[in-house]
C-alpha positions as CSV (number, residue, x, y, z in Angstrom):
1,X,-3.3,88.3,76.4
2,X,-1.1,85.0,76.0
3,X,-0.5,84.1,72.6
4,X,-0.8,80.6,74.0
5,X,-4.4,80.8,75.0
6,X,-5.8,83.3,72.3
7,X,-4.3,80.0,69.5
8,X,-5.9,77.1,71.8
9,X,-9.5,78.4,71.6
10,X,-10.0,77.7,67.3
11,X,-8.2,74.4,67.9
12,X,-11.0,73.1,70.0
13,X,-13.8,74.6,68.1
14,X,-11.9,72.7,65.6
15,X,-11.6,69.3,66.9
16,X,-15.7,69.7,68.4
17,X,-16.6,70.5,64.4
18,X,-14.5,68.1,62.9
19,X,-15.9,65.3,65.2
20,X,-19.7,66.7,64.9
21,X,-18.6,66.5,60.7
22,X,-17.3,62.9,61.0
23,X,-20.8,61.3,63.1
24,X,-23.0,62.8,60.6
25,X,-21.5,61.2,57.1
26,X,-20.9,58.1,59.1
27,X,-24.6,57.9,60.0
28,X,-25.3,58.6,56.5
29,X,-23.1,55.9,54.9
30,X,-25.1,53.6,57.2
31,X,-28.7,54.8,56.2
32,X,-27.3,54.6,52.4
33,X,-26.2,51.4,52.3
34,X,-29.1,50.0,54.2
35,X,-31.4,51.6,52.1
36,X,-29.4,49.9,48.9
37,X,-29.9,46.3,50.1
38,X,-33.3,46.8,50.5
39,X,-33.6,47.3,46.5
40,X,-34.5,44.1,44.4
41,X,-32.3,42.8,42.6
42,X,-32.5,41.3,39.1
43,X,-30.5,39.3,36.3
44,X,-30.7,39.7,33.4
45,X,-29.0,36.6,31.1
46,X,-27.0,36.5,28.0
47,X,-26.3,32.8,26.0
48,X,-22.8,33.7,23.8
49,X,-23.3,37.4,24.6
50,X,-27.0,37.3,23.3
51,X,-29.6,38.8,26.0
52,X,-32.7,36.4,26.1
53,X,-34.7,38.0,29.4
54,X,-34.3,38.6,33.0
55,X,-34.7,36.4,35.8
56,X,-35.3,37.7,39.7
57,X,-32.6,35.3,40.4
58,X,-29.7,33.3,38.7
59,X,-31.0,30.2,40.9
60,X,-33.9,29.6,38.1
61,X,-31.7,29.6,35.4
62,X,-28.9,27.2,37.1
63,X,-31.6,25.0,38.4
64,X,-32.7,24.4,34.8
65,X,-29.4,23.7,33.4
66,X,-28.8,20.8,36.3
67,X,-32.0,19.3,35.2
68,X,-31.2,19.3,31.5
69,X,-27.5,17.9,32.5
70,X,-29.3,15.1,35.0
71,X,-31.8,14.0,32.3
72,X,-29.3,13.4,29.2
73,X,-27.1,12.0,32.1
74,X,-29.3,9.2,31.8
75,X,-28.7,8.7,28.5
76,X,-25.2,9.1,28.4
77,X,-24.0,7.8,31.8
78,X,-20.6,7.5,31.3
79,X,-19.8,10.7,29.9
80,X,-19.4,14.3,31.7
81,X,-21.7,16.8,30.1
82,X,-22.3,20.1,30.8
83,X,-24.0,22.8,28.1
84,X,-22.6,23.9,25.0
85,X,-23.2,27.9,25.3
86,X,-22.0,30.6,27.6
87,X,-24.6,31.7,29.9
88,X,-23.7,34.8,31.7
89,X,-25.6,37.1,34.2
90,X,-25.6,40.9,34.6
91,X,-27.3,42.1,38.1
92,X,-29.0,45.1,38.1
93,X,-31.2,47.3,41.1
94,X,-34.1,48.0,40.3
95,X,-36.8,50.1,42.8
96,X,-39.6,48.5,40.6
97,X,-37.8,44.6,39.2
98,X,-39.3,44.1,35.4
99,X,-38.5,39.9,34.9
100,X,-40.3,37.3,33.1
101,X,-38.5,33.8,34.7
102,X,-40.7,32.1,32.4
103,X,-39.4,33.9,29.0
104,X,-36.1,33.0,29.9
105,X,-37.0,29.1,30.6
106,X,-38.2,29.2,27.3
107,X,-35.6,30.6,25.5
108,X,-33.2,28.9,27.3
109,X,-35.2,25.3,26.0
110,X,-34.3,26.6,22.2
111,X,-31.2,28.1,22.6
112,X,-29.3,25.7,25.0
113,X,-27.5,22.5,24.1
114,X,-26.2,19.2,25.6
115,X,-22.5,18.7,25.4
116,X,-19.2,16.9,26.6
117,X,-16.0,18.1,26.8
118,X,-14.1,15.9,24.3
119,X,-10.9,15.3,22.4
120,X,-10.9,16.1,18.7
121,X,-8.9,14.1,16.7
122,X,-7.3,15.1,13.3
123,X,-5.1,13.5,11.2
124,X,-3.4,15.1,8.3
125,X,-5.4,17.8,9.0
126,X,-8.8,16.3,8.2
127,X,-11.2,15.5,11.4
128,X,-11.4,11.7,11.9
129,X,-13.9,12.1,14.8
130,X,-14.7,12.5,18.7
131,X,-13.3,10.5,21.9
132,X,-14.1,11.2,25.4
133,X,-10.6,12.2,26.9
134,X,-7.0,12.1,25.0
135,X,-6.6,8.6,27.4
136,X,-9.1,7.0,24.9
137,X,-7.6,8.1,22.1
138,X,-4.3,7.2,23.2
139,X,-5.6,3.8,23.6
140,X,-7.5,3.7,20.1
141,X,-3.8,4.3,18.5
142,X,-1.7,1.6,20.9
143,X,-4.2,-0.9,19.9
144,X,-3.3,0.1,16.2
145,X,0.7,-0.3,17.0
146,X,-0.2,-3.8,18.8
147,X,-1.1,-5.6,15.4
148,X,2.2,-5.1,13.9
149,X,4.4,-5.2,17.5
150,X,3.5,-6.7,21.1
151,X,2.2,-4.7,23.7
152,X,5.6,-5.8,25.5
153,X,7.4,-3.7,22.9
154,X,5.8,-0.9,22.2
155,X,6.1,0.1,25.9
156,X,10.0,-0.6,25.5
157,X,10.4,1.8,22.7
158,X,8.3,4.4,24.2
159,X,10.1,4.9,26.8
160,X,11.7,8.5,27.1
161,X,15.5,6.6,28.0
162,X,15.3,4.1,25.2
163,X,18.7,4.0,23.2
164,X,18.9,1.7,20.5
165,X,22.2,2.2,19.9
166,X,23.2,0.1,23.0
167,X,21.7,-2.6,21.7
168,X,24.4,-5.5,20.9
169,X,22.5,-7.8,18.5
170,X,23.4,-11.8,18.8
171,X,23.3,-13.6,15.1
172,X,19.6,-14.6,15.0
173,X,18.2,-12.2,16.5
174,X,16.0,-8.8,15.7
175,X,15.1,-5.4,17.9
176,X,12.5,-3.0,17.2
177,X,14.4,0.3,16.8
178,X,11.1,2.3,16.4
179,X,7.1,2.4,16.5
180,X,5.3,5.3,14.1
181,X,2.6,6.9,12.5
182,X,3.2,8.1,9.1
183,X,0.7,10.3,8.7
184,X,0.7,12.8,11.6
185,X,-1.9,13.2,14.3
186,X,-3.3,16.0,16.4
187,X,-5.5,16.5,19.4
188,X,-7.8,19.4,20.7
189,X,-10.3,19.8,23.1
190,X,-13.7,20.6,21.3
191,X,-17.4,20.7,22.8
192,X,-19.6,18.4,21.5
193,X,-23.2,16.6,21.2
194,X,-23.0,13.3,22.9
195,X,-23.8,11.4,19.9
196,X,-20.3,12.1,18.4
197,X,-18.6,10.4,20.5
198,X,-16.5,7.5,19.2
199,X,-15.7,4.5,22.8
200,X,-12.2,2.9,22.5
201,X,-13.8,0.2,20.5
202,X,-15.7,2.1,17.9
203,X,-12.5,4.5,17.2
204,X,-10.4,1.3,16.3
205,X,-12.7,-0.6,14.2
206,X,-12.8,3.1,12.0
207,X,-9.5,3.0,11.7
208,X,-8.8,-0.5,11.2
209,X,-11.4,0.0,8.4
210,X,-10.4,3.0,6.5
211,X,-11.7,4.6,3.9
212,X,-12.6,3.5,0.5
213,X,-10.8,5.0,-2.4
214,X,-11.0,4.2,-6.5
215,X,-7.7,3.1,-8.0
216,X,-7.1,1.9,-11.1
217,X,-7.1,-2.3,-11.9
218,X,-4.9,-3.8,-14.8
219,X,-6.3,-6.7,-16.4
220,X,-4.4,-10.1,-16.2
221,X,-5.0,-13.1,-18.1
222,X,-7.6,-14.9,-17.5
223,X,-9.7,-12.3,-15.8
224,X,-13.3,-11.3,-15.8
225,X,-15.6,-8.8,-14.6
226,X,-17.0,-10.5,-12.5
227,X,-14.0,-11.8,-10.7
228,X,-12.4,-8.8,-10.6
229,X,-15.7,-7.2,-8.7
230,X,-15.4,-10.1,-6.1
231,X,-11.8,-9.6,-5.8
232,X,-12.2,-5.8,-4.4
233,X,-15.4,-7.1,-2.6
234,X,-17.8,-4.9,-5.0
235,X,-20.7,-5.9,-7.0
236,X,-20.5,-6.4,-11.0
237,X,-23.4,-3.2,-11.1
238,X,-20.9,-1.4,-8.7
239,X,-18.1,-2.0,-11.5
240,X,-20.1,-0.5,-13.7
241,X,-21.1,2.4,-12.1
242,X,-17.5,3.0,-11.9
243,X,-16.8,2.0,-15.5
244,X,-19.7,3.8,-17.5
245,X,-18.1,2.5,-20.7
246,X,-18.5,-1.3,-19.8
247,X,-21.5,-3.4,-19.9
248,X,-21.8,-6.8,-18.2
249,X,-20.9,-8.9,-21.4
250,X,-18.3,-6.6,-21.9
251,X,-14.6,-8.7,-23.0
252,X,-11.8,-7.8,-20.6
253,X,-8.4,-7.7,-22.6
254,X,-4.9,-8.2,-21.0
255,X,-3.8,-4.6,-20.0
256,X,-6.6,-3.2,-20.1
257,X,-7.4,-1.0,-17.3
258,X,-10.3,-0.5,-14.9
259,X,-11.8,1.4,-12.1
260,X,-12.3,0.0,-8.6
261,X,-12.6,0.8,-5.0
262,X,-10.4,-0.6,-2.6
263,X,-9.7,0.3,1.1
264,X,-7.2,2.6,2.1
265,X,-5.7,3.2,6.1
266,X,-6.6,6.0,7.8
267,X,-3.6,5.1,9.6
268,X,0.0,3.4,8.4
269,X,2.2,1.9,11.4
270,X,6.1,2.5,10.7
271,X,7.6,0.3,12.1
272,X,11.8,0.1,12.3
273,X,13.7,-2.9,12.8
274,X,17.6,-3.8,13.2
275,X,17.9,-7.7,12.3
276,X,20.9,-9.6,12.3
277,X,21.5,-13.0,10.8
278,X,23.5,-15.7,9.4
279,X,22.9,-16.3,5.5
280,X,23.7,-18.9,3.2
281,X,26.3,-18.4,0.4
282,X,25.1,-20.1,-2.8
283,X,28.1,-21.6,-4.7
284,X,28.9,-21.3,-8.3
285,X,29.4,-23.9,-10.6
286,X,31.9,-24.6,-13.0
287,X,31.6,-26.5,-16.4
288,X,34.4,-28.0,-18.1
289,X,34.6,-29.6,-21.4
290,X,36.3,-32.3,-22.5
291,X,36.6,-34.2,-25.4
292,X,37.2,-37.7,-23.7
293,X,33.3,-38.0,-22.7
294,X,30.8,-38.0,-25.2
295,X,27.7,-35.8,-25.4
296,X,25.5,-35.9,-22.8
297,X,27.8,-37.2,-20.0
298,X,28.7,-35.5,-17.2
299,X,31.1,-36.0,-14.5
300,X,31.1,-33.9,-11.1
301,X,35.1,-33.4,-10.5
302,X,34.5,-31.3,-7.4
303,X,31.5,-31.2,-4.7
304,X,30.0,-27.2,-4.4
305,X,29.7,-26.5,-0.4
306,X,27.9,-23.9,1.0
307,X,29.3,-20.6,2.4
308,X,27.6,-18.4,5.3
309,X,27.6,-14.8,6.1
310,X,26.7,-12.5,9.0
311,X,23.9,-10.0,7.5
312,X,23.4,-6.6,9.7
313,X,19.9,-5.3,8.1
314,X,17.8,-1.8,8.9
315,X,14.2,-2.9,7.9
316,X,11.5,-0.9,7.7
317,X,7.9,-2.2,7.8
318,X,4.8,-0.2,6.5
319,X,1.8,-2.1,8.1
320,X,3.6,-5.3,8.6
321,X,5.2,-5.0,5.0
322,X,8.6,-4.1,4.5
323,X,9.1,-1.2,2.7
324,X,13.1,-0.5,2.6
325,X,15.8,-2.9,3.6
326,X,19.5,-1.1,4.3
327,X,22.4,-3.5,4.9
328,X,24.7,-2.2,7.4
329,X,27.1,-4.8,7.8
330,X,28.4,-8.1,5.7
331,X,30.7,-10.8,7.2
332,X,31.6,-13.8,5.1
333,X,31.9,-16.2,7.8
334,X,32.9,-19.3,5.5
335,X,33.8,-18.7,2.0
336,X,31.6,-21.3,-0.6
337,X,33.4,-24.1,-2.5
338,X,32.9,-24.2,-6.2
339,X,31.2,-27.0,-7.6
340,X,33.0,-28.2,-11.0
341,X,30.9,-30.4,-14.0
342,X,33.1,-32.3,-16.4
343,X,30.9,-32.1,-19.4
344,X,31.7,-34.2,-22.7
345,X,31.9,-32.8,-25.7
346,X,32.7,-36.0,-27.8
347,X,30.0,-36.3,-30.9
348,X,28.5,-39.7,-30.1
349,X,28.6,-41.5,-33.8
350,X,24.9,-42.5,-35.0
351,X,26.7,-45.2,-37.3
352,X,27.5,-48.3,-36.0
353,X,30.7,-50.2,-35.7
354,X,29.5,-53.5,-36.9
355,X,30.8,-55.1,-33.7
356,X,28.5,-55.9,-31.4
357,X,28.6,-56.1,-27.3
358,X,26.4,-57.8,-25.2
359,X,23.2,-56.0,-23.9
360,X,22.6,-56.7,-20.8
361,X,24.8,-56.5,-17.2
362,X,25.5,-60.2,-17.3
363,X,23.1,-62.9,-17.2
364,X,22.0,-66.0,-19.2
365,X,20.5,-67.0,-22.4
366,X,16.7,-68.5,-21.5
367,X,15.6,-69.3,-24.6
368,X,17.3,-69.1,-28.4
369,X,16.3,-67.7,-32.2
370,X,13.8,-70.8,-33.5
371,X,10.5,-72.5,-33.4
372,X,9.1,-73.2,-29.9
373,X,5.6,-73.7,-28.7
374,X,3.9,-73.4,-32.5
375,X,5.5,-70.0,-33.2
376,X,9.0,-68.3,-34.6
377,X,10.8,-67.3,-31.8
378,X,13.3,-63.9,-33.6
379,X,15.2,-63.6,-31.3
380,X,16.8,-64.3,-27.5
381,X,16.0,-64.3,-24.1
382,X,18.5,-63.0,-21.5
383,X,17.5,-63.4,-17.4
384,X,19.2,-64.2,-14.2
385,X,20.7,-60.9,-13.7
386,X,21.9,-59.0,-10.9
387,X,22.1,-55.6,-12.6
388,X,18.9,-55.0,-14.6
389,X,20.1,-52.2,-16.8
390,X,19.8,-53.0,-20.6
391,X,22.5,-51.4,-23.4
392,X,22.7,-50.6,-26.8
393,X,24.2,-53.3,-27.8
394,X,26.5,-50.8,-30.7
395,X,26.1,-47.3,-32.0
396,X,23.1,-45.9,-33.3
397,X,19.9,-43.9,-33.7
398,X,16.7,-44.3,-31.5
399,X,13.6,-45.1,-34.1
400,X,11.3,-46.1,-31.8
401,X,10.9,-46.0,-28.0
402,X,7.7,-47.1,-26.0
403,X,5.1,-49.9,-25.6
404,X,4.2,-52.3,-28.6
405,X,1.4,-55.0,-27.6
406,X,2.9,-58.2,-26.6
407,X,6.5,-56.6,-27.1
408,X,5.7,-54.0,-23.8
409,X,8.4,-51.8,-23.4
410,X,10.5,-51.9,-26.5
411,X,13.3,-49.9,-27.8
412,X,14.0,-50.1,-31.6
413,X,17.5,-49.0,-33.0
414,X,18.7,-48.5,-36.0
415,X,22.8,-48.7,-36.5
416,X,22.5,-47.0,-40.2
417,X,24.8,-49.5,-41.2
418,X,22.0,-51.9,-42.6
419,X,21.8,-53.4,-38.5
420,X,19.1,-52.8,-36.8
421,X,18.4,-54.5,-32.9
422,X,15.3,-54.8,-30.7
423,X,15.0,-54.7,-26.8
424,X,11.8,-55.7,-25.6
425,X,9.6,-56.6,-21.9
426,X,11.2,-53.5,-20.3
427,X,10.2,-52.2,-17.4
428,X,11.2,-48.8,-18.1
429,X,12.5,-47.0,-20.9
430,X,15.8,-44.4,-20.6
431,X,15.6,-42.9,-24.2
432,X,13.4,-41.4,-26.7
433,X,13.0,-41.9,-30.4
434,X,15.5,-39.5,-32.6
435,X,18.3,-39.6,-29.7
436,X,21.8,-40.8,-30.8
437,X,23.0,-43.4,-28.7
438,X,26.3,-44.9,-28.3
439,X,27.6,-48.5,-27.8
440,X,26.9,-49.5,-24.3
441,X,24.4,-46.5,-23.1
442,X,21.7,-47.4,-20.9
443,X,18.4,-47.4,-22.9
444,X,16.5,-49.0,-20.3
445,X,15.5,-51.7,-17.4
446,X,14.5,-54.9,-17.8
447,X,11.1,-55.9,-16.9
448,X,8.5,-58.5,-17.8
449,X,5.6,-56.0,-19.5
450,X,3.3,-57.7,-22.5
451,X,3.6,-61.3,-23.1
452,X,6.0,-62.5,-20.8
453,X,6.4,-65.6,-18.4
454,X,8.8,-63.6,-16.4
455,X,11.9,-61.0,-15.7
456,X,13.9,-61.3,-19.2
457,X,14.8,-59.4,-22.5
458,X,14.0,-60.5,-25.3
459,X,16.7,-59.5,-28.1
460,X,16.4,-59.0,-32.0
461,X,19.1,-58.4,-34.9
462,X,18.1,-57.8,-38.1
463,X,19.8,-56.7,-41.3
464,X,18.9,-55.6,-44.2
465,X,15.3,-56.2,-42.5
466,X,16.2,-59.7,-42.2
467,X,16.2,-61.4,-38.6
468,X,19.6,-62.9,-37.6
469,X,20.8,-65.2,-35.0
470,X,22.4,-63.0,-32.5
471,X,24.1,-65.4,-31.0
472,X,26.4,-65.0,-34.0
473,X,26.9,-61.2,-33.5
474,X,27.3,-61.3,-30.0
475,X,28.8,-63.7,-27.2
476,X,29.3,-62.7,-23.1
């Protein structure tokens, strides 16, 4: 037989089995598959990994979410909310379904909470509160900046290509180098109930607020407990809930010190500055003595002027106060001029010299020592003067120096040599009782105060405490 032929025989009974094989588990695949769809299918729901029932579809539980979401939408229109928990479904095949939808509505009432996505904010660490989105937040803090630097400013500065140190400063004028926070803030995205959310608005008047804190008071003069409760805005009780060793009558004393509350920032803007300027140079001045001008005159031998200087300052502000102040640079522009004070040293003698001068600046006699009008005239009257400044008319010491009834403004002095004069009707008076003056000093203006007909001085000499003619001491 041919090998051929006897081999081609259990190749086709093969290929016929093989085939035959293949129709029949394709036909069963087919009937299996079919017969698996036709099963019920149920789900049974977990909230954070915790199984609270089984539903005969997931369409009940997510139809009851979107009608918790679209209620508290209602409330809270502007915010995105979604639930709090983790609801997850397992499906499961089951020839006879075991669900209870209403079991799971339930529990899902209890166990389910509104929420919004939102940004947590923490600074130092410690949670300051809730905003919508990091955008609101961001804005919350610019607004913060913006009290202590224009909005113009700040978006200078934050830039990502600012470099300050191409900035050539003109005299007069200032930069902001830098905008901060000193206390450092962090972001995370948190769920959270509604109610905790802070708007824009509410976010910066917390932080323009602050917190209270107690520090400690120290008691200046003058200072009560009452004033010092106003002055931190509490209440006197409120003092003394924080001072359980005071009572209300209680007597402050200088030094003395004192609990009280007072607010502190949640949030301290840094803010760096280059300023450069033109400052004033004072001048010094010097005094020289000499013993040609009596005590008490002085003499300026040289005018003081002025100097300038460029000032390069780094100045750093902490809420609008500065803080630090760095001098970078110093220019002197124009050196000052030093401003020199003869000053005399000469002791001005409190004895007189027995010679007399004349006490006024000029003028003529109006009226002489005698009777007139029913009465003693003691002395004489001098007018008709250009200059109105009265002199001592020698050496001497001031006894008396003020107003006297009819006399007015009068100036007594007494020449310790037994001579003693009298200036009287001044207007003003340039001296005081006890001051030595010398022969020829201004003591005074003439005037026309108490009983007088007019602008004059009226002029005494006495010695010995006897009145004398003057005109026989002194002549023009």
């Amino acid at each position: 037989m041919d090998a051929t032929k006897q081999d081609s025989a259990p190749i086709w009974k093969k290929v016929i089995l093989t085939t035959c094989l293949g129709l029949g588990i394709t036909a069963g695949s087919v009937y299996a598959e079919s017969f698996e769809s036709s099963i019920p299918t149920v789900y049974h729901v977990y909230v954070d990994g915790e199984h609270i029932g089984t539903v005969d579809d997931r369409e009940v539980v997510e139809s009851y979410i979107g009608e918790r979401v679209d209620q508290a939408e209602q409330q809270f229109k502007d915010l995105d909310l979604t639930i709090g928990e983790n609801v997850t479904y397992i499906p499961e095949k089951m020839f006879r379904p075991s669900y209870n939808n209403k079991k799971v509505l339930s529990s899902l009432k209890e166990d389910l909470s509104i929420k919004v996505e939102a940004t947590r904010i923490e600074i130092d660490g410690e949670l300051l509160g809730y905003v919508e989105d990091r955008k609101d937040a961001d804005q919350a803090i610019e607004q913060i900046k913006q009290k202590y630097v224009s909005k113009a400013v700040l978006d200078k500065v934050s830039k990502s290509n600012f470099d300050s140190s191409t900035i050539d400063l003109e005299i007069g004028d200032s930069t902001v180098l830098d905008v901060s926070l000193s206390q450092k803030v962090s972001f995370s995205e948190e769920k959270v109930v509604p109610q905790e959310i802070f708007s824009v608005k509410q976010l910066v008047k917390l932080l323009e607020k602050g917190t209270l804190k107690e520090k400690v008071h120290t008691i200046k003069s003058g200072e009560v407990l009452g004033n010092v409760a106003s002055n931190y805005n509490l209440s006197t009780q409120e003092m003394l809930d924080l001072n359980p060793d005071l009572k209300q009558n209680s007597i402050l004393h200088v030094g003395q010190k004192v609990k009280v509350t007072a607010p502190d920032s949640l949030l301290d803007v840094k803010v760096t500055e280059e300023i450069r300027k033109r400052e004033t140079i004072d001048y010094e001045t010097e005094v020289k003595e000499s013993d040609d001008m009596y005590k008490g005159q002085k003499k300026v031998e040289q005018k003081g002027q002025e100097g300038s200087k460029e000032m390069h300052f780094k100045v750093i502000k902490m809420n609008g106060e500065v803080v630090e102040k760095e001098l970078l640079k110093e220019k002197v522009l124009k050196e000052p001029v030093k401003k020199i004070v003869i000053k005399g040293t000469k002791v001005i003698p409190s004895r007189g010299t027995g010679n007399f001068s004349w006490p006024a600046v000029g003028g003529v006699i109006t009226s002489k020592l005698g009777w007139r009008w029913g009465s003693y005239h003691k002395g004489i009257d001098i007018a008709g003067v250009s200059n109105r400044t009265l002199k001592a008319a020698d050496n001497g010491v001031v006894k008396s120096a003020g107003w006297q009834g009819g006399y007015g403004n009068k100036v007594v002095i007494d020449h310790n040599n037994g001579y003693k004069t009298v200036y009287a009707h001044m207007s003003s008076v340039k001296v005081k009782a006890g001051q030595t003056v010398r022969k020829g000093q201004a003591i005074g203006v003439m005037g026309t105060t108490g009983h007088s007909t007019g602008v004059h001085l009226h002029f005494e000499l006495y010695k010995n405490g006897s009145v004398q003619n003057p005109l026989k001491y002194i002549s023009r």
